[in-house]
Each structure stands twice: as C-alpha cells, then as structure tokens.
C-alpha positions in Angstrom: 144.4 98.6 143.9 143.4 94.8 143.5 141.1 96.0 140.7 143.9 98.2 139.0 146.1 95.7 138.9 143.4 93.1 137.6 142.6 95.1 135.1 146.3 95.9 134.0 146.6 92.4 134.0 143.8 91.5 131.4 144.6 94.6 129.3 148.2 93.1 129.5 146.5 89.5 127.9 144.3 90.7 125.3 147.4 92.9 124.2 149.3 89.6 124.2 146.5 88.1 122.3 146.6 90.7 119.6 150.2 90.8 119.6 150.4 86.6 118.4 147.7 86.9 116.1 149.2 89.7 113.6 151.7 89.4 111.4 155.6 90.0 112.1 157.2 92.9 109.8 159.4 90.2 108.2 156.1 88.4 106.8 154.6 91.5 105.9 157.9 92.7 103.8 157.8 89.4 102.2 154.1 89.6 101.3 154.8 93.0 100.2 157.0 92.0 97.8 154.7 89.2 96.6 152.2 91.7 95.7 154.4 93.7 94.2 155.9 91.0 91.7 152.1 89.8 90.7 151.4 93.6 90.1 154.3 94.1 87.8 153.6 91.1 86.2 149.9 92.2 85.7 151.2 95.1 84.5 152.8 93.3 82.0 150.1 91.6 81.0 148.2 94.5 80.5 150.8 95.8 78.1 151.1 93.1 76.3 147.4 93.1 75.6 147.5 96.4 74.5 149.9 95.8 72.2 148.4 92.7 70.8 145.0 94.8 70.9 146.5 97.8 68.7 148.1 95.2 66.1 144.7 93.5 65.6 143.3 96.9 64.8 146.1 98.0 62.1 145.5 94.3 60.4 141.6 95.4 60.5 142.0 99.1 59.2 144.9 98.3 56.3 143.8 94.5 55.3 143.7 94.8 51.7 140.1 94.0 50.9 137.0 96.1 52.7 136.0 94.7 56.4 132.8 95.8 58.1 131.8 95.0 61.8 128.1 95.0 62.1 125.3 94.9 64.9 122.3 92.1 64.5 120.5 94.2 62.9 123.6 94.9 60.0 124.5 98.4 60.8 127.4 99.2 60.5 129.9 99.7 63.6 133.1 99.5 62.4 135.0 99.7 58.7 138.4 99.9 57.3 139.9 102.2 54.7 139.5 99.6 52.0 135.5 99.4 53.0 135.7 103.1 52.3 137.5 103.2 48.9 134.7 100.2 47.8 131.5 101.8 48.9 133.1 105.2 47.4 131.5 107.1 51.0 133.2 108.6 54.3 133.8 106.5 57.1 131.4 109.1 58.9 129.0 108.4 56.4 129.4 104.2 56.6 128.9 104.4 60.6 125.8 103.5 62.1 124.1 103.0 58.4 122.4 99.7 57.7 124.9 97.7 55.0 121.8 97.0 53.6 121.4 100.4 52.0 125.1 99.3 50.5 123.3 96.2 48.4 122.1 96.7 44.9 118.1 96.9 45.3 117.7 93.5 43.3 119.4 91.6 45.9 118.7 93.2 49.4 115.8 90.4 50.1 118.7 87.6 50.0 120.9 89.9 51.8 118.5 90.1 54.4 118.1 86.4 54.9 121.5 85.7 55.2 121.6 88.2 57.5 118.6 86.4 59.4 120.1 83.5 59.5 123.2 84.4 60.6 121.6 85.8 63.5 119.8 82.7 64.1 122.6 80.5 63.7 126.2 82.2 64.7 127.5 78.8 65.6 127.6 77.2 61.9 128.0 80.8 60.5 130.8 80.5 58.1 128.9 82.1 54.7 130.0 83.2 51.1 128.3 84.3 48.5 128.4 86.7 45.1 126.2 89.8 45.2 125.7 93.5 43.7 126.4 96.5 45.7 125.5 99.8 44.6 128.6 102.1 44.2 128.2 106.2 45.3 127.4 106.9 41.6 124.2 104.0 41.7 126.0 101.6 39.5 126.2 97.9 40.3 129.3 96.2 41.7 130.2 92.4 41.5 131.4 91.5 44.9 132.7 88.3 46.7 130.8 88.6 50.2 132.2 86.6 53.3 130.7 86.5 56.6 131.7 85.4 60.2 130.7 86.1 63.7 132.8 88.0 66.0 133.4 86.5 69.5 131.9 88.5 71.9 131.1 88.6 75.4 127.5 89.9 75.4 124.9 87.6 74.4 122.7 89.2 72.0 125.0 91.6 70.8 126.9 89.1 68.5 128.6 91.2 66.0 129.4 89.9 62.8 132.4 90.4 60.6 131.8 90.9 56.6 134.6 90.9 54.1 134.1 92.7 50.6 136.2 91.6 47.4 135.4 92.8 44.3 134.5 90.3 41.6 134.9 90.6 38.0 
C-alpha cells in the first residue's frame, strides 16, 4: 500500500510538472490568432506578387518594340509578339533557336563577341549597337540592338535581355 501510494504520489508530481510547463488555452488562442494574421498577411503578399508578376509579363509580351530572353549560350527562351512580327517566324519556331541564326551572315562573328563578352562581364553589361538581321524571306534588316542582363538567382544561368528596333 506504501508503494501504491508512493507511486500515486510521483505520478501526481510529474503530472504537476507537465501540467506548468504547457501552455494555457488562453496563450494558445492568442498565438493562434498570431499565426493566423501573419498567414493572411502572407497570403497577401503572395497575391500581390502575383499580380505584380502578371503585369511585368503583359509589359514584356505587348512592349512595342521586339524583346528576347536568352540563355548564355543566346538561345532563345522567351519573345514577345513584336519579336515575332520582326523576325517574320512563329513563337514556336523562335523558342529554343540560337538568335544567332536571326543575324545577317556578315555580322554573326560580332554578334558572337558581344555575346561573349556579355557573358564574361554581366556586371558592366549595358550594350548597343546597329546590326543586320535576316528577315524570313533572307533579306537584310537595319536594326537598333540593346542588351542587358536579367537578374537571376542561379549563378551561371544569367539570362540576358535583348531589345530589337528597327533602323532605317
């Protein structure tokens, strides 16, 4: 009986114990709601974002002059409706090309150092320059060319940003 009651004592204190140590209901409700109001304001957030995320892409696809998003390497990732009407080929058809095949032949060789030394040197990259490109139907086109890098998250995966005008 001695033992019984010993033991309903310490199973009485270790109850106690756990009992002090937790939370009341009162602090959880209020913590509750603390988690509550940062998740709706994350929400919030969130939405925000998207909409700022979807307004950036309707300036991209309907800016008035042709826009191009390209890998290191210059193919193409991305390009707007005006980039389609200027190289006179289907978005389909732009995606995943190199631009280079976009260049008249007579200047590719620059085009490809620029594109070099963009690479090399994103931080100072703020380039324009005239060149040719080479229209659906082979004949040359005068174009303003302007070129920045994209901020990116991943390292060596810079993409660049390339702006066509035409130039007469």
């Amino acid at each position: 009986m001695a033992a019984d009651l010993k033991r309903l004592k310490d199973r009485l204190a270790t109850a106690r114990a756990d009992v002090e140590g937790r939370p009341s209901a009162h602090e959880l409700e209020v913590a509750l709601e603390e988690i509550q109001a940062l998740w709706d304001e994350l929400g919030a957030q969130a939405d925000r974002l998207a909409h700022e995320r979807e307004r950036h892409a309707a300036l991209f696809e309907h800016a008035p002059f042709a826009c191009l998003v390209t890998d290191v390497h210059g193919n193409v990732r991305d390009a707007n409706v005006a980039a389609v009407a200027l190289f006179e080929v289907p978005a389909t058809y732009l995606l995943g090309k190199p631009l280079a095949i976009f260049i008249a032949e007579d200047e590719r060789e620059a085009f490809r150092v620029r594109l070099s030394h963009a690479v090399r040197t994103p931080e100072r990259l703020l380039a324009s320059w005239l060149t040719r490109i080479k229209s659906a139907d082979g004949k040359p086109r005068d174009v303003k060319v302007d070129l920045r890098p994209l901020p990116s998250d991943e390292k060596f995966a810079l993409p660049l940003l390339w702006y066509f005008r035409d130039f007469e």
